[in-house]
matplotlib code that plots the C-alpha trace (Angstrom):
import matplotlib.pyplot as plt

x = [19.1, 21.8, 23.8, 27.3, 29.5, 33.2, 35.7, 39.4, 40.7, 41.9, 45.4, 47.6, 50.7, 53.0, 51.0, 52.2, 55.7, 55.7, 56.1, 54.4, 51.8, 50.5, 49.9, 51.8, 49.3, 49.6, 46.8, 45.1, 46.9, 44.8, 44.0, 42.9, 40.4, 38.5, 38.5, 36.3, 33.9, 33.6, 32.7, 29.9, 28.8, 28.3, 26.7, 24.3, 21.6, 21.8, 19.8, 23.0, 22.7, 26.2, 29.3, 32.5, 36.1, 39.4, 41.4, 43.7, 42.7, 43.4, 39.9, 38.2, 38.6, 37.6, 34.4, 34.1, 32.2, 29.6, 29.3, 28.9, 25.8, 24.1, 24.5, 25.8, 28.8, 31.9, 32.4, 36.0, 37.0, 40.7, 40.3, 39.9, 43.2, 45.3, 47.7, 50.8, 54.2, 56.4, 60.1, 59.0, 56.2, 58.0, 60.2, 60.0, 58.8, 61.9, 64.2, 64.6, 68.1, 69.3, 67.4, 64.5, 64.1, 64.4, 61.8, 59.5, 59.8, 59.4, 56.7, 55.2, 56.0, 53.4, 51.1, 49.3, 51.8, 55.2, 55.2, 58.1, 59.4, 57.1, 54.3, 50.9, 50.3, 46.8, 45.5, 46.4, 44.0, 41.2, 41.2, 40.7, 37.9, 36.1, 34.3, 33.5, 31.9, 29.6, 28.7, 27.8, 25.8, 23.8, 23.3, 22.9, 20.2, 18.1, 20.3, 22.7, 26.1, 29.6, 33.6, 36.0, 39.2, 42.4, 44.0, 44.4, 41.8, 39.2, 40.5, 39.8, 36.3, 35.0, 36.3, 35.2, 31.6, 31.2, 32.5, 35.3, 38.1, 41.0, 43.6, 41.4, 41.8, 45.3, 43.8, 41.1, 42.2, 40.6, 42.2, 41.6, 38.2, 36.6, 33.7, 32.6, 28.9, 28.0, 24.6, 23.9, 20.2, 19.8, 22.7, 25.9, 26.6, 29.3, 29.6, 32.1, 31.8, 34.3, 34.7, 30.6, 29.8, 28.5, 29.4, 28.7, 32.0, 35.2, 37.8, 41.3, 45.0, 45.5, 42.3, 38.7, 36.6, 33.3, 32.2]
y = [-19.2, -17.4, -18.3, -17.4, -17.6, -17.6, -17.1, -17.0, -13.9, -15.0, -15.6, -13.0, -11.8, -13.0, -16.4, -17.1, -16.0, -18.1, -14.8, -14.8, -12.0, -11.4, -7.8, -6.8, -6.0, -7.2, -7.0, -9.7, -11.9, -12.4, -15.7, -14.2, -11.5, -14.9, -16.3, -12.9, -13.5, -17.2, -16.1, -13.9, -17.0, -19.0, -16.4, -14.4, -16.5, -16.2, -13.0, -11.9, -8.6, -7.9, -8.0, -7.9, -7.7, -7.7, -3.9, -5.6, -5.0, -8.8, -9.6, -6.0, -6.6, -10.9, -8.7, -5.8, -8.0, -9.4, -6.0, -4.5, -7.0, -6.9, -3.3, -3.3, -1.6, -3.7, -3.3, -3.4, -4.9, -4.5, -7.7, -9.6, -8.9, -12.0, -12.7, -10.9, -12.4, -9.9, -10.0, -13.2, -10.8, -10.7, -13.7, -16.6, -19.4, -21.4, -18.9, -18.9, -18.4, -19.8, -17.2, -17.0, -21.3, -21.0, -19.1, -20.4, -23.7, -23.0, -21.3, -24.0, -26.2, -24.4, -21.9, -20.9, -20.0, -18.9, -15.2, -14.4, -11.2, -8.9, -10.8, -12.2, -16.0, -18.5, -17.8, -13.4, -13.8, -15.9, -13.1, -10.3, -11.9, -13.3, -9.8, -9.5, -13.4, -11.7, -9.0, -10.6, -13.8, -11.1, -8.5, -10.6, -13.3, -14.8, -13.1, -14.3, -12.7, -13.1, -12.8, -12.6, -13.6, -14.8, -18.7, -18.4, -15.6, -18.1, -21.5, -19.9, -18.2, -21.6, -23.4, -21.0, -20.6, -24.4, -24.6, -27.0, -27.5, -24.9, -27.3, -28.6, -25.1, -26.6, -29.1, -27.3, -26.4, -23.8, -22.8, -19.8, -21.4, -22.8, -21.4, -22.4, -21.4, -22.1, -22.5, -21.8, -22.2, -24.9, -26.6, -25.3, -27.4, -26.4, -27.0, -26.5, -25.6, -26.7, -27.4, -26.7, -29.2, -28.6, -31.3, -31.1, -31.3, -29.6, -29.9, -30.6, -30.5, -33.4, -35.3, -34.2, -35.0, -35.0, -34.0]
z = [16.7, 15.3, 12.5, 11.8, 8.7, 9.3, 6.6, 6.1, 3.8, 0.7, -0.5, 0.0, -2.3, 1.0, 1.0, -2.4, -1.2, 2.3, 4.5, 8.0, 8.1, 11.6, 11.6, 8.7, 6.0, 2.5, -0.1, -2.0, -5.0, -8.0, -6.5, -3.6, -5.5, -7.2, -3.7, -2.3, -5.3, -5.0, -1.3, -2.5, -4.3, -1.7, 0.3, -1.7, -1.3, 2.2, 4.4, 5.9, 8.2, 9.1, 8.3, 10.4, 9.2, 11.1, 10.6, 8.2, 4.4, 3.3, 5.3, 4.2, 0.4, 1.0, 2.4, -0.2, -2.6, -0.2, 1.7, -1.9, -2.5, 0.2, 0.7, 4.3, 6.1, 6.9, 10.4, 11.3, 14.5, 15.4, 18.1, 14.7, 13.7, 13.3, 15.9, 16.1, 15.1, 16.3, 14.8, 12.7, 10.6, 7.0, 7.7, 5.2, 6.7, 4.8, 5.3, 9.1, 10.1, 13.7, 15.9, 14.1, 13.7, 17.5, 17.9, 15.4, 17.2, 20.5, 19.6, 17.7, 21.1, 23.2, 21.2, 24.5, 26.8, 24.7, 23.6, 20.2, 21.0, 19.9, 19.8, 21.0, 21.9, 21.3, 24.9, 24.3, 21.0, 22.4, 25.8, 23.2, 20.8, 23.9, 24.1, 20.5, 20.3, 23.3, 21.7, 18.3, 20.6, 22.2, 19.5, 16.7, 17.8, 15.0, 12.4, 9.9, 10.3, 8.5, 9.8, 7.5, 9.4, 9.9, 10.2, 14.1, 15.4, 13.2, 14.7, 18.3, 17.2, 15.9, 19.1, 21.2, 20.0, 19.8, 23.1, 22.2, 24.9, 23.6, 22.7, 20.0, 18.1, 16.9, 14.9, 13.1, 9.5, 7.3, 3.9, 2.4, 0.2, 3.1, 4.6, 8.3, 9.5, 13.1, 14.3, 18.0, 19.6, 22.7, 21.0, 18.8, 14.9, 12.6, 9.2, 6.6, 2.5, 0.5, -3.5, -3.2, -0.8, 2.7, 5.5, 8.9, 11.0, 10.8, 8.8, 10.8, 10.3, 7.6, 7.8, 7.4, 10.7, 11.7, 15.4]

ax = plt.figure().add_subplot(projection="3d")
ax.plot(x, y, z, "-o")
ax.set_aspect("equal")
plt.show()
């Protein structure tokens, strides 16, 4: 069996603002820093023997803490970065003039197939992390690994390690205090920690659900 901990980074400066990130590369808010501790918490029971980060440094310092404790490397994978937002990265989300709102909402019409200038779609993420969930099924069997993440490269790891059709990914939510951990053997579970309180099930979009 392999067990695997999935986190979101935690709040950004430009989260507090209401910018989109994408690939642009803000650090953590003061917020954020308590949310990377609070992870460590939750965690440092656990016998964790990796860790894996996106190349962005809002998931390497949600990491530093646990890397720190358990004395391992952060291993930076660049197919964890969160999906790019081309000419909307920087944009307020409540600022949008006409151009931009045009964009934002076709894109929000049909995640998998519509591409913003400059930018990736659902289905060009989940063809790039497909490799790394490989690796980490084959290379990590029996161990207990962490990803720290991003909102849409985590909502397409969980669904794709619990084998979920891909559509589902829109619905799964995951704030910035969540933790998700996925156990795969014969069968795949997934559960979710929030406010100290483990439930089996995922949390979605507006209601919490149980699958």
């Amino acid at each position: 069996m392999i067990h695997i901990y999935i986190a979101r980074h935690g709040e950004t400066t430009w989260n507090v603002e209401g910018r989109i990130q994408g690939r642009s590369d803000p650090g953590l808010s003061p917020k954020g820093e308590q949310q990377s501790l609070a992870l460590l918490e939750r965690l440092k029971g656990r016998p964790l023997t990796a860790v894996y980060t996106s190349s962005l440094q809002r998931s390497i310092l949600t990491a530093q803490p646990v890397a720190h404790q358990f004395n391992l490397p952060i291993r930076k994978e660049s197919d964890l970065d969160e999906i790019a937002f081309g000419i909307l990265e920087g944009r307020n989300l409540y600022q949008f003039d006409g151009v931009t709102k045009n964009e934002w909402e076709r894109f929000k019409e049909d995640r998998f197939n519509y591409r913003i200038p400059g930018a990736e779609n659902y289905t060009d993420v989940a063809n790039r992390i497909e490799p790394f969930i490989e690796r980490t099924l084959r290379d990590h069997e029996g161990e207990e690994v962490l990803i720290v993440g991003h909102r849409v490269v985590n909502r397409l790891l969980i669904g794709m390690l619990m084998e979920y059709p891909l559509e589902w990914v829109l619905k799964i939510e995951q704030t910035h205090d969540c933790l998700y951990l996925i156990q795969r053997n014969d069968e795949a579970k997934v559960f979710h920690t929030m406010n100290g309180k483990i439930r089996e099930g995922l949390l979605f979009v507006g209601e919490e659900m149980i699958l």
